[in-house]
VOBAMAR-92672 format. One line per 2 residues: number of its first residue (from 1); their letters; for each residue y, z, x of C-alpha. Coordinates in steps of 0.05 Angstrom, whole numbers. Each point is the difference from the previous one (the first is absolute). Last residue first. Layout:
NUM> a> Y:Z:X ~ ...
END
This chain:
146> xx> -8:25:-537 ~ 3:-14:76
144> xx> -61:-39:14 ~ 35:-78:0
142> xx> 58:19:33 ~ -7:55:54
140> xx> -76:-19:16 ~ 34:-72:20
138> xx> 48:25:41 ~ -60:46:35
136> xx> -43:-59:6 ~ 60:-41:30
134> xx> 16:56:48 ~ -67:8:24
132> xx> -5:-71:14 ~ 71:5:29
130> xx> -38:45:41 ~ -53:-35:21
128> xx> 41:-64:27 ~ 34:49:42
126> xx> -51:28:30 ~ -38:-67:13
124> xx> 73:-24:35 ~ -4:71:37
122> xx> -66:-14:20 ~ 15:-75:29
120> xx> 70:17:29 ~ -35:65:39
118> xx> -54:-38:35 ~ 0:46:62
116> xx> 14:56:-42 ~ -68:-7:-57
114> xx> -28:-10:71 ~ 21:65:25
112> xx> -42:32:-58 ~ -53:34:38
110> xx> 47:27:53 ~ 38:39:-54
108> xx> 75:0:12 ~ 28:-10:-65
106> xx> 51:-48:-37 ~ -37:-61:-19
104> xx> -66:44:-18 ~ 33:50:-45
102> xx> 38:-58:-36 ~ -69:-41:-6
100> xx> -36:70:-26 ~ 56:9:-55
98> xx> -2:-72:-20 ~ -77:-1:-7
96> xx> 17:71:-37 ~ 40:-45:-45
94> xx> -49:-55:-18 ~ -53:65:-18
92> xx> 54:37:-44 ~ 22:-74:-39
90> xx> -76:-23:-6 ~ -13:66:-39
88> xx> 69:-10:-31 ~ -23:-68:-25
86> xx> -68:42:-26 ~ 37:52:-36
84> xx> 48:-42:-29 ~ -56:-48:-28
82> xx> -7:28:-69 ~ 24:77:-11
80> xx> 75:39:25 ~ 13:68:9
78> xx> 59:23:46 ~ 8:64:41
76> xx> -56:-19:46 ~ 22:-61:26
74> xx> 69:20:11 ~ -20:56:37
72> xx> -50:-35:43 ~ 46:-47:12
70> xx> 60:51:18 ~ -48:31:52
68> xx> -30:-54:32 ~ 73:-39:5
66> xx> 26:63:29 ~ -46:6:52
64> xx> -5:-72:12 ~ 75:-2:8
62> xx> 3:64:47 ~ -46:-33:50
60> xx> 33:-65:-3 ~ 74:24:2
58> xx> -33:41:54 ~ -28:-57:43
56> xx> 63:-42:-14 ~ 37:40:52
54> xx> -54:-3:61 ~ -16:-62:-18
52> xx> 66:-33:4 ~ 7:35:70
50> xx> -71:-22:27 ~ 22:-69:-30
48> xx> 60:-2:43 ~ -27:23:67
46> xx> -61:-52:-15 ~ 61:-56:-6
44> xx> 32:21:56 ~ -58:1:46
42> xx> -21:-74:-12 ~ 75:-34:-9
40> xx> 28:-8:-64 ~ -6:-52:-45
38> xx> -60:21:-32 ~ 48:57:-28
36> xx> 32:-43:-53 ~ -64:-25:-27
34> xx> -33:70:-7 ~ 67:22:-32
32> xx> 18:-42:-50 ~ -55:-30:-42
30> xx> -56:51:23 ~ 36:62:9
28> xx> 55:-13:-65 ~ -55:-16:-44
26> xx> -40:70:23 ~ 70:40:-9
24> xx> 2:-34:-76 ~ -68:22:-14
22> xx> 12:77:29 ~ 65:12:-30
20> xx> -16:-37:-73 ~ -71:38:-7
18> xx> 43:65:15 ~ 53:-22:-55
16> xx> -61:-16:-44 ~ -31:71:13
14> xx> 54:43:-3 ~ 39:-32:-55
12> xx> -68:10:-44 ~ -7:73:32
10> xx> 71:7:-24 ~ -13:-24:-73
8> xx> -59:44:-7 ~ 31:59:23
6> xx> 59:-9:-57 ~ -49:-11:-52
4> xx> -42:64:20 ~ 61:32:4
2> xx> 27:-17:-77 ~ 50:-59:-2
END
């Protein structure tokens, strides 16, 4: 395996482990922790989201870095005719209305506190994007890989 090979194969692993990290994490907030913290009382449960956020906030930050980075990468090191490029068009745009709901769920901007105070509904729409993403992206993989 020459360099370019080898950097190829790491920004693949980079990408889909960081796609794994940040899709799982969302699964886990909505399925198991949202409904496990409605049970506590008022000012616990705020204490405990402003904690989670605080933490998740950079694997979020970071993720979308990296997953902007490796993408592009990816993208650009391969050729490919037909449909690809319009799927991965769809693919890129789907994704950055992941990126934006992610950004949104675990900021502070005043404008977006309602993308907060309804925080099982987004983060059910982001997750139902992403494994959009991840289906177009699966499907990319197979059928446009020769």
């Amino acid at each position: 395996m020459d360099g370019s090979e080898l950097i190829a194969v790491l920004s693949r692993w980079v990408h889909v482990g960081t796609a794994i990290v940040l899709l799982g994490g969302s699964v886990f907030q909505r399925f198991v922790v949202m409904p496990s913290a409605r049970t506590l009382p008022e000012e616990e449960h705020k204490q405990l989201r402003e904690r989670i956020m605080m933490r998740w906030k950079k694997f979020v930050m970071g993720g979308i870095t990296l997953l902007i980075i490796t993408g592009f990468y990816n993208y650009l090191s391969t050729k490919h005719a037909g449909p690809y490029h319009m799927l991965m068009g769809i693919k890129i745009l789907l994704a950055f209305g992941v990126f934006f709901l992610a950004s949104a769920l675990t900021g502070r901007s005043a404008g977006l506190e309602p993308i907060r105070q309804n925080a099982g509904k987004w983060l059910g729409v982001l997750i139902a994007l992403a494994a959009v993403v991840v289906a177009i992206g699966g499907y990319l993989r197979v059928a446009h890989s020769g």
